[in-house]
C-alpha positions in Angstrom: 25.4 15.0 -0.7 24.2 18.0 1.9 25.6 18.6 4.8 25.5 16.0 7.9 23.5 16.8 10.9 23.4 15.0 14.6 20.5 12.5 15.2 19.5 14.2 18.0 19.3 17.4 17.3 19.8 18.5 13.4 20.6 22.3 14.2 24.0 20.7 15.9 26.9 19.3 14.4 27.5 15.0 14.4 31.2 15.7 15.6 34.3 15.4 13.5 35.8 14.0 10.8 34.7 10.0 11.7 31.0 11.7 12.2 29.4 9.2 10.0 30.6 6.6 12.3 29.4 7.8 15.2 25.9 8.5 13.2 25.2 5.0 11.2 25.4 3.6 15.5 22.8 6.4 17.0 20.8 5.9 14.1 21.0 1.8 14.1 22.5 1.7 10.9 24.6 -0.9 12.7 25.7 -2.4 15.6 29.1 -1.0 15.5 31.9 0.9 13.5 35.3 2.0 13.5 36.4 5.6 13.0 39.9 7.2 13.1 41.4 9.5 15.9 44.1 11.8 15.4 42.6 14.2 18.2 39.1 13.6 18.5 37.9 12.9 15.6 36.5 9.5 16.8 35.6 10.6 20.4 33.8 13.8 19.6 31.3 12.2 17.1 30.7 9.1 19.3 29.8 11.5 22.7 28.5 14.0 20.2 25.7 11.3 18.8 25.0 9.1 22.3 27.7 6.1 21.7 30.5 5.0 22.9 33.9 5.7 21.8 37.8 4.7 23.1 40.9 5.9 21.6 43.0 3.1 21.6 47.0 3.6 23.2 49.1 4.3 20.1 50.1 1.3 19.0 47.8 -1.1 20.1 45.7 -1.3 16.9 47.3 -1.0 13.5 47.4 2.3 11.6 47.2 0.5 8.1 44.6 1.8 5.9 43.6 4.6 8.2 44.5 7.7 6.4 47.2 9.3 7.3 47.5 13.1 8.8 50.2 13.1 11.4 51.4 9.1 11.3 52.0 9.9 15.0 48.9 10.7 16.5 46.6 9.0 14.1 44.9 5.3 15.1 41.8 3.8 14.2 38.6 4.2 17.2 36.5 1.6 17.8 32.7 2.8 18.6 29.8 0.6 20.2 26.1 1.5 21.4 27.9 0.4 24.9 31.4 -0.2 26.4 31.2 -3.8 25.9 30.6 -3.3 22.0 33.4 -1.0 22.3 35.4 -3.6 24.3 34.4 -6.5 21.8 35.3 -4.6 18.6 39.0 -3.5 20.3 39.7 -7.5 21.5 39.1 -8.0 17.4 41.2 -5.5 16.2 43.8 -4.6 18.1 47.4 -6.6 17.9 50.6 -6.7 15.6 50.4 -6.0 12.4 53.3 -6.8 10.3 52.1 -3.9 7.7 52.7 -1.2 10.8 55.9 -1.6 12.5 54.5 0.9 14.9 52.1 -2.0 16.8 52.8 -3.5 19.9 53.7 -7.2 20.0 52.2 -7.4 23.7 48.9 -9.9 23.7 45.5 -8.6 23.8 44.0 -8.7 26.6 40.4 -9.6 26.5 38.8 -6.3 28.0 35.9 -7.8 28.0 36.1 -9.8 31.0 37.2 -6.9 32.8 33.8 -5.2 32.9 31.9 -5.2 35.9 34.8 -5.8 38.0 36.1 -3.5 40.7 37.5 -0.3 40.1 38.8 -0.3 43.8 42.1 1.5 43.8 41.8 2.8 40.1 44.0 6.1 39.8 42.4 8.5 38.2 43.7 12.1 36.9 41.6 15.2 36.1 43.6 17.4 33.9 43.2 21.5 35.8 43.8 23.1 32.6 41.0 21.4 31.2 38.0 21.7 33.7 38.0 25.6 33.1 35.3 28.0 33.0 35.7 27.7 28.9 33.5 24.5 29.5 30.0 24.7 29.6 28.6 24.7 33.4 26.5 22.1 33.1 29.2 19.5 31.3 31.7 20.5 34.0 28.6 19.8 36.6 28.4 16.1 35.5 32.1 15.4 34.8 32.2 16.5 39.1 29.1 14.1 39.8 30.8 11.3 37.3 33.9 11.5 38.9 31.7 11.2 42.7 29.8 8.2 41.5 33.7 6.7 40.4 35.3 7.9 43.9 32.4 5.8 45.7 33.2 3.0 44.0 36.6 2.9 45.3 38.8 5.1 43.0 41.9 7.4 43.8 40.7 10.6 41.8 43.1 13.9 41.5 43.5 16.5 40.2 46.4 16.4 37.4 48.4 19.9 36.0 49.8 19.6 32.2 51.5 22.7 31.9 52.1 22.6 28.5 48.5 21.8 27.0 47.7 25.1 26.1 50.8 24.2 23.4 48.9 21.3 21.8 47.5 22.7 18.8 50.9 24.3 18.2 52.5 20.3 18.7 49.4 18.7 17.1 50.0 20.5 13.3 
């Protein structure tokens, strides 16, 4: 089958394990897809190829028929060519499921109508251990500016300490 390469740029890699997800939306092999997360294998390929991508709070979509690698951490990842894709797809499949006790029985929101509104007051944490010199200068340049444009627009942004996350491998396996 050969080996799969970004869209954009075939020396680099598509992402992780849900690459072909992320792909079959930069390449307009569809107007949207579903990948799995356990950590990152949905978000990496959707930033990686130019979509959009959202890792659902555990529970909120059910875990049946996603393959399982650690039942805990694991969740299906809805990817759009924008957020409101990506909002549309999760209003569709997120919700109980009898079939994984694990779901919440809270009702869905309809995130959706939420776009465009104010994100006046929004708290927002940035996690230290995370925004070190290990990432590339110019990703770190336009996290800074992203978080700016979200400040101006009325957000609480700060800085966040997790202690522990250099442990996560060690807790993720």
């Amino acid at each position: 089958f050969g080996e799969c390469r970004n869209a954009w740029d075939s020396d680099r890699h598509p992402g992780g394990s849900s690459h072909g997800s992320g792909l079959a939306l930069s390449t307009h092999l569809c107007g949207a897809s579903v990948g799995e997360d356990t950590g990152g294998s949905g978000r990496h390929p959707a930033s990686w190829s130019g979509v959009t991508g959202i890792r659902p709070t555990y529970g909120r979509v059910s875990r049946h028929g996603v393959m399982a690698f650690a039942w805990y951490l694991d969740i299906a990842a809805p990817m759009g060519k924008t957020v409101e894709d990506v909002a549309l797809v999760l209003e569709a499949i997120a919700g109980y499921d009898a079939k994984d006790p694990y779901t919440s029985k809270r009702s869905v929101p309809q995130y959706s109508t939420s776009l465009g509104k104010s994100i006046k007051g929004m708290r927002i944490g940035v996690v230290k251990e995370l925004m070190t010199d290990e990432v590339d200068t110019e990703v770190r340049e336009n996290v800074w500016k992203a978080l700016d444009v979200l400040k101006g627009l009325g957000a609480h942004v700060e800085e966040v300490s997790v202690p522990m996350l250099n442990l996560g491998g060690v807790l993720y396996t």
